[in-house]
C-alpha positions as a LaTeX table, in Angstrom:
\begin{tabular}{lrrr}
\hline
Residue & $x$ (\AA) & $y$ (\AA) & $z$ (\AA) \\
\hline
Unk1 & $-6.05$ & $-4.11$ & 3.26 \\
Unk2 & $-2.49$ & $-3.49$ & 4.67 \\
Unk3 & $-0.24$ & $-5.92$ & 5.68 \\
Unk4 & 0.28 & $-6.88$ & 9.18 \\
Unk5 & 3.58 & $-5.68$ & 10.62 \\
Unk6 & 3.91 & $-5.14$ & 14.58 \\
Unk7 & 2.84 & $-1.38$ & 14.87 \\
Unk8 & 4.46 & $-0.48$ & 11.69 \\
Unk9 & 3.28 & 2.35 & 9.61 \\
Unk10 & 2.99 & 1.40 & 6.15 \\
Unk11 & 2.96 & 3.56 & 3.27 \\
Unk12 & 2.52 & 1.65 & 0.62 \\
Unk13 & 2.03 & $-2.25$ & $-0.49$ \\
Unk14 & 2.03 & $-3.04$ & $-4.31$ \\
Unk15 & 2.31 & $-6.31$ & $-6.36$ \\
Unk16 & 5.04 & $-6.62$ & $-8.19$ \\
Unk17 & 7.17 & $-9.78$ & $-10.49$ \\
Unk18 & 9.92 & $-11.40$ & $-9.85$ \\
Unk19 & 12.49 & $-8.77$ & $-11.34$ \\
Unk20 & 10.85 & $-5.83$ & $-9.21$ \\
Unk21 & 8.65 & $-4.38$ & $-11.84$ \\
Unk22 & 4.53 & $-3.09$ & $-10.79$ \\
Unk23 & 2.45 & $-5.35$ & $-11.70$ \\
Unk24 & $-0.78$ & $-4.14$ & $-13.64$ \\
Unk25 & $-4.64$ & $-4.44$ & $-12.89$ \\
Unk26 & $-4.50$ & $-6.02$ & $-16.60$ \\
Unk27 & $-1.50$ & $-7.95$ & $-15.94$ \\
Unk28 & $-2.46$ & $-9.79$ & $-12.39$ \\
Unk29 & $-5.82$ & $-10.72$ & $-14.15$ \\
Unk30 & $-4.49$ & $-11.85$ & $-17.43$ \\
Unk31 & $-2.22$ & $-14.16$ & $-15.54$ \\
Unk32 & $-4.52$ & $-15.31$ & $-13.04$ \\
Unk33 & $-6.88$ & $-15.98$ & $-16.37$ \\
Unk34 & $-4.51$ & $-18.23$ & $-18.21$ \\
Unk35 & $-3.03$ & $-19.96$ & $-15.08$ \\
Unk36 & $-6.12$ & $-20.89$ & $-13.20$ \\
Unk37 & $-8.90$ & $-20.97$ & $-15.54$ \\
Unk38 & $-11.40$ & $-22.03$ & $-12.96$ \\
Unk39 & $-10.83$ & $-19.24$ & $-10.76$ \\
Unk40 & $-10.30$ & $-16.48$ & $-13.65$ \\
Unk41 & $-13.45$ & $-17.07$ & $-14.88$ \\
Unk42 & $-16.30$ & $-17.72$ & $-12.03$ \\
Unk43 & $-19.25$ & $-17.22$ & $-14.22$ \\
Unk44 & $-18.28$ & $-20.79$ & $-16.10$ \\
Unk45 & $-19.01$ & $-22.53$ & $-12.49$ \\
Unk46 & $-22.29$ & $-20.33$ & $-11.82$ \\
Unk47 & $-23.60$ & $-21.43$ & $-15.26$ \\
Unk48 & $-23.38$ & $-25.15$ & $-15.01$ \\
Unk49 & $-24.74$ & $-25.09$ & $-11.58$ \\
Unk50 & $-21.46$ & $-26.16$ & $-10.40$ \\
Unk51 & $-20.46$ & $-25.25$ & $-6.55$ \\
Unk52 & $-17.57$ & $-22.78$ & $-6.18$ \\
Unk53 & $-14.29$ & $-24.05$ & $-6.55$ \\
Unk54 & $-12.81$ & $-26.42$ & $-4.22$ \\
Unk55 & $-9.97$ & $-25.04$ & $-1.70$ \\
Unk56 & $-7.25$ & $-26.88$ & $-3.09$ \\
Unk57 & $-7.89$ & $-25.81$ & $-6.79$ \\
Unk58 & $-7.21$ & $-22.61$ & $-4.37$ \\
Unk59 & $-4.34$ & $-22.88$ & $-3.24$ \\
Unk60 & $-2.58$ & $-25.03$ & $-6.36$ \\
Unk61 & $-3.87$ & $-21.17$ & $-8.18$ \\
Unk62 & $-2.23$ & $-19.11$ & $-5.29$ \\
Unk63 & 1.02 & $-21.17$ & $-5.16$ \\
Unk64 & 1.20 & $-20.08$ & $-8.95$ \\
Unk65 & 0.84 & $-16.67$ & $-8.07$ \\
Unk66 & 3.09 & $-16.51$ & $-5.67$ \\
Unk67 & 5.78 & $-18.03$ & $-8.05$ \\
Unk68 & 5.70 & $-15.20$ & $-10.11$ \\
Unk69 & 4.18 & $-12.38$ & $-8.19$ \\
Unk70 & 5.21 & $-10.98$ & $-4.32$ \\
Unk71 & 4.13 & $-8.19$ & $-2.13$ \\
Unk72 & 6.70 & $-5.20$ & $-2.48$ \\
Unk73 & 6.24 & $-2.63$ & 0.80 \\
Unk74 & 7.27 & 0.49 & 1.77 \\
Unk75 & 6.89 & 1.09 & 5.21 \\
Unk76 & 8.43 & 3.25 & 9.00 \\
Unk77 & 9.36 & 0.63 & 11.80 \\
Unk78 & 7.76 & 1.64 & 14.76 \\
Unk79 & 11.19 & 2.57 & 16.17 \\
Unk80 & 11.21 & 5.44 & 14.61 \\
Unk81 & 7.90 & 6.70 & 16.02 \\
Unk82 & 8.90 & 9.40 & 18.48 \\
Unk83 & 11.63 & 10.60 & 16.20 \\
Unk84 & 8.96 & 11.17 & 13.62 \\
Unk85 & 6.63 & 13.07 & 16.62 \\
Unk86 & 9.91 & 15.25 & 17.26 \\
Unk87 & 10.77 & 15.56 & 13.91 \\
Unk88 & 6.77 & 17.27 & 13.14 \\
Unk89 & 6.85 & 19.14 & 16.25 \\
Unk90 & 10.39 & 21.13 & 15.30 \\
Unk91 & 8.91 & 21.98 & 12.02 \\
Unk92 & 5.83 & 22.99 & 13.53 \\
Unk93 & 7.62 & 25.22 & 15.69 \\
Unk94 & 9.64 & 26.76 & 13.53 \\
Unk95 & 6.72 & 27.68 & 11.67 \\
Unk96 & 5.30 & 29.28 & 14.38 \\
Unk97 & 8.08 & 31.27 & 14.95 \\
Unk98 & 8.39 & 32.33 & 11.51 \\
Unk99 & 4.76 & 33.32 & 11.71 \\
Unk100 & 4.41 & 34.65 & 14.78 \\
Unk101 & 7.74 & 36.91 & 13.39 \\
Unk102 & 6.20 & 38.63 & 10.08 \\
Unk103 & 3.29 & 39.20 & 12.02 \\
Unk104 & 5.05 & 41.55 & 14.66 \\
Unk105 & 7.21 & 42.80 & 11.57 \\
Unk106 & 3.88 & 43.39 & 9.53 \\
Unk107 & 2.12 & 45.27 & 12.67 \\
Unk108 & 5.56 & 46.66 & 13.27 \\
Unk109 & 5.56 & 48.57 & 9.81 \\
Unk110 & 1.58 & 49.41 & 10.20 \\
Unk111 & 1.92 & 51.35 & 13.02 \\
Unk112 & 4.98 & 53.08 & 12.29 \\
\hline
\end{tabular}
């Protein structure tokens, strides 16, 4: 799910470490494995009949994570909405024109 930012269009959310770098799949579950066992593996609970794990067990395993791992975006304020719409409808446009141009050239040279 995207994040939440106030009518902002975002293009792209990724995990990454502490120095900037992607984390991978592999990575985020390797470390989520060795630093909170009882969350990495829910199967062990299941087995011994155990409930699921309590919230704070939780959030001492998110606090971890968030240590070592934050949410890197890439997003367009909503400020720059209508310049975008603008931006679009000039290149649209000019399209059009180019189009609408070869095609009276094209006929143009058909007929003559």
């Amino acid at each position: 799910e995207a994040p939440k930012i106030a009518n902002a269009w975002v293009i792209s959310s990724q995990i990454a470490d502490q120095a900037g770098h992607l984390a991978s799949a592999a990575e985020l579950h390797q470390f989520v494995a060795t630093a909170c066992p009882a969350i990495g593996n829910p199967q062990a609970g299941k087995a011994a009949g155990q409930a699921p794990a309590n919230p704070t067990v939780f959030h001492a395993c998110i606090e971890k994570i968030s240590a070592n791992y934050h949410l890197s975006l890439t997003y367009q304020p909503a400020s720059r909405f209508w310049a975008f719409q603008w931006y679009e409808t000039a290149i649209f446009v000019a399209l059009s024109l180019a189009l609408a141009g070869i095609c009276f050239w094209w006929v143009h040279q058909r007929l003559a």
